[in-house]
Every structure is written in C-alpha cells, then in structure tokens.
C-alpha positions, -999 to 999 in steps of 0.1 A, spaced: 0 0 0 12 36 -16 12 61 17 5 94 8 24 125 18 30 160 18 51 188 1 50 217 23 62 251 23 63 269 56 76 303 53 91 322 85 76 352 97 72 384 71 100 375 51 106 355 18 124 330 36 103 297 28 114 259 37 104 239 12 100 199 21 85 167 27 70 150 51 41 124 62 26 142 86 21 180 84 11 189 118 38 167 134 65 187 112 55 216 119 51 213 158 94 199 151 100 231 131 81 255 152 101 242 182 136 252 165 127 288 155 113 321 174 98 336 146 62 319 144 59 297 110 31 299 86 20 274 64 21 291 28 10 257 8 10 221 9 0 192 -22 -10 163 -7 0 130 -30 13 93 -31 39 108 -52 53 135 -28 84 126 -27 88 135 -63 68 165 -59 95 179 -36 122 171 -59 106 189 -89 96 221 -68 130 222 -56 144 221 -91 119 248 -101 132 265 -72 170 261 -76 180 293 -85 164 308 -52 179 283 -27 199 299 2 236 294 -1 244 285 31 260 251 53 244 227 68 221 195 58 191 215 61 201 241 37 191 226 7 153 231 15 153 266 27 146 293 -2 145 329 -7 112 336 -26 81 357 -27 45 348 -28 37 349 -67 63 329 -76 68 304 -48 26 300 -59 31 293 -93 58 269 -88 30 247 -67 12 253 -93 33 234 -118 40 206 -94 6 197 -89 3 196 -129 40 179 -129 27 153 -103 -8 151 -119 0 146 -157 32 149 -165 49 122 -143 23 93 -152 27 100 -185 63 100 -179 60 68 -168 41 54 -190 66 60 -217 89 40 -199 72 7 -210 76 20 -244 107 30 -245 113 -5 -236 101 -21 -270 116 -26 -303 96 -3 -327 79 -22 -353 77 -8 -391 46 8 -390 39 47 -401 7 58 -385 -12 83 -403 -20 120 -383 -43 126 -361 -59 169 -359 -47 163 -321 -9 152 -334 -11 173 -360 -20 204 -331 6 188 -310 32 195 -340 21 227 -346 26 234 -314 67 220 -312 70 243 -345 59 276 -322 80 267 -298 110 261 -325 108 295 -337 106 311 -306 137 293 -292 155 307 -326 141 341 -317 158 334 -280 192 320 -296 207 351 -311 204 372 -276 216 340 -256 246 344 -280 251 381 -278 251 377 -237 280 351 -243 296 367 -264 296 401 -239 301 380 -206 333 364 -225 345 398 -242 340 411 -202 360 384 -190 385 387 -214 388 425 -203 388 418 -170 416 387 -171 440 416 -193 436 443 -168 443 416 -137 471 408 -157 485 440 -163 480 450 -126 495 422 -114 528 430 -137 526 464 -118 521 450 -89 550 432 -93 572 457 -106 566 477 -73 572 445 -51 609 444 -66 614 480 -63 606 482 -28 627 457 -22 658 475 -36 650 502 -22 647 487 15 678 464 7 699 500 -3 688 514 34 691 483 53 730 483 40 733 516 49 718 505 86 742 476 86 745 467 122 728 499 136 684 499 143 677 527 121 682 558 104 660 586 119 633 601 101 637 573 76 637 537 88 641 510 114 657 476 113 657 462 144 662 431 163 630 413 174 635 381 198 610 351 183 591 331 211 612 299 202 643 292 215 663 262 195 692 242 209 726 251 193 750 221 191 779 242 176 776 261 206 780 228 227 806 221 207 834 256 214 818 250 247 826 212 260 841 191 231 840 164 251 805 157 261 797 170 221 816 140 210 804 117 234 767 123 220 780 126 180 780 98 153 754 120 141 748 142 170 720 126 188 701 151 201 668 135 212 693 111 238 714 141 246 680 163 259 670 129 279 700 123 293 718 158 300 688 177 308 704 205 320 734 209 293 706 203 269 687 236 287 720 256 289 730 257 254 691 261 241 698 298 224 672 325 219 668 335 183 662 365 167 650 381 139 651 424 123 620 439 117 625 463 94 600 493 90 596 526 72 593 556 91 560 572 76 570 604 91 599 621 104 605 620 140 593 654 157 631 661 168 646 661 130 628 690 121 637 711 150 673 699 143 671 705 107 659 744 115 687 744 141 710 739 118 697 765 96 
C-alpha cells in the first residue's frame, strides 16, 4: 500500500524565507519546526500526493536558483522567494505530479520495445501537438541570437577583465621588486645599527622559540659533544643531559624592518637648528 504525503512550504515570519520539504505528517512537522525557530511559521502551501516525494524534488528544481547558499544539511530546502512565484511553482507541481509524471511513466514501458515498421497516419490532435513543437522552434530561434550576444559580452568582459588583472598584477609586481631594492639600499646603509632617523628601522626582534645550538655545545665542552655525536644525537642528549641540553638552548632572533611614515618630531627642529 502507496502512503501518501506532503510537500510543504512553511515560510518564517514576514520574510521570503520559505522551507520547502517533505514529510508524512504535516502537523507533526511543523510542531518539530516551530520548536527550533522564534519567529512563528506559517504554512504558505502544501500538495498532498502518493507521489510527494517526487513533488518535492521537482519544486526544488523549479526553485533552484532561489535556494539559500548557506551550510548545513538542512540548507538545501530553505529558499528565498516571494509569494507569486513560490505559488506558481506549486502550481506546476501539482500539474507535474498530476499529468506529467504518469505520463512519464508510462513511456517508460515503451521505450522498452523494439519499434515495429509501421507509419501511422495523423491525427488533428498530433497534427496540433506538431504545430505546437514548430511555435515553440521559432521562438527558441528568436531566444538563440540574444543567448549568443550575452556570451559573447560576458566572454568579451572576462577577457577585459583577465587583461587588466594581468597587467596589474605586472605592476604589482614591478613595485614588489622595487621596494625591495629600495629597503635592501637602506638596510645596508643600517648595517648593524636599528635605524636611520626620520627614515627607517631595522631592528632586532627576539622570536618566542628558542632552538638548541650544538655548535655552541661544541666551542663549549668538546668532550661531552663527542660523546653524543656519530650524528649528534640530540633527542638522547636532551634525555640524558637535561640541563646541558637547557644551557645551550639559544634565543633566536629576527630584524624587523619598518619605514618611518614620518619624520621624527626632533629632526625638524634639528634641521631648523642647523639653519
């Protein structure tokens, strides 16, 4: 026995935000719903059918472009859409679920058969039905030639686009390598010094990690450095020399270098001074 279902769409407070689903009992779903949101839910439409399942699969499709873009499981059945629309796309699944998917599948058993070679002759309804297919043949040649113009503009645009992005990032680059000429010619001139005033700083900045320095181990007691070395093992030297292994850990650092962005307030009155 075929159980018959629903395709609801419950839509939350004021807004166009609609979830669009299935289920086999309407009131239990939306007592579930109701219970996970504040904003009261109102019940917008519902089709009741054995086929509901495939009702909510064909709205949805109908629907696609207005889906929320958003994670999570339940995402896929909430929608942004307003009343006129989100009515006749119920519309056209009752029709869908109504005549178009029985005479879908009653195709199917044809579709199944080898053809035999018999031409039947016209019927006024085929004949309609064919008149009908040439309508819509003319009008999709109508459509064709603006479809191709939009292309042809959204590729033209992208082309555009790609060219500038291309040229900008050439520039781009270009003012990457002179910068760093530029801050390469000052930081020689700062050599081993933390700045120039009024135009840079390069100065020494102590990192958070400290790393053990063997070489220092080394100038400092040969004789326990050799005594750990094939390679030097340093895992069995921390373990067993704990505190030679703490001793020799050394602090690293780094220079931060940084461009004054304006002089300091003292150069100016020096500069006048001078003057």
């Amino acid at each position: 026995m075929i159980m018959s279902g629903f395709v609801y769409a419950y839509r939350y407070g004021d807004g166009d935000h609609v979830k669009i689903g299935k289920t086999n009992d309407l009131s239990k779903r939306r007592r579930a719903l109701q219970g996970a949101h504040h904003n009261p839910l109102v019940l917008v439409d519902s089709i009741e059918h054995d086929d509901y399942q495939e009702g909510e699969k064909h709205i949805h499709l109908l629907l696609g472009s207005r889906r929320v873009q958003a994670q999570g499981a339940g995402s896929r059945e909430h929608f942004l859409v307003g009343d006129s629309e989100l009515a006749e796309a119920f519309e056209e699944t009752r029709n869908y679920l109504d005549r178009d998917l029985p005479r879908q599948r009653e195709l199917a058993k044809y579709e199944a058969l080898e053809a035999s070679e018999d031409i039947l002759p016209p019927t006024e309804d085929i004949l309609q039905v064919r008149e009908l297919f040439g309508e819509l043949s003319a009008k999709r040649a109508r459509l064709q030639p603006k479809w191709d113009r939009l292309d042809d503009e959204v590729r033209e645009l992208q082309e555009k686009q790609r060219a500038e992005r291309e040229q900008l990032n050439r520039e781009f680059a270009e003012l990457d390598a002179e910068e760093q000429r530029l801050a390469t010619t000052i930081k020689l001139a700062i050599g081993p010094a933390a700045g120039i005033d009024g135009v840079a700083t390069w100065k020494s900045v102590r990192d958070r990690n400290r790393r053990f320095d063997p070489e220092w181990l080394k100038a400092d007691d040969p004789e326990l450095f050799e005594a750990y070395r094939t390679a030097f093992d340093q895992a069995r030297f921390r373990k067993e020399q704990p505190a030679a292994h703490e001793a020799h850990m050394r602090v690293t650092t780094h220079r931060d270098f940084e461009w004054m962005s304006e002089l300091d307030p003292g150069t100016d009155e020096r500069a006048s001074e001078d003057h």
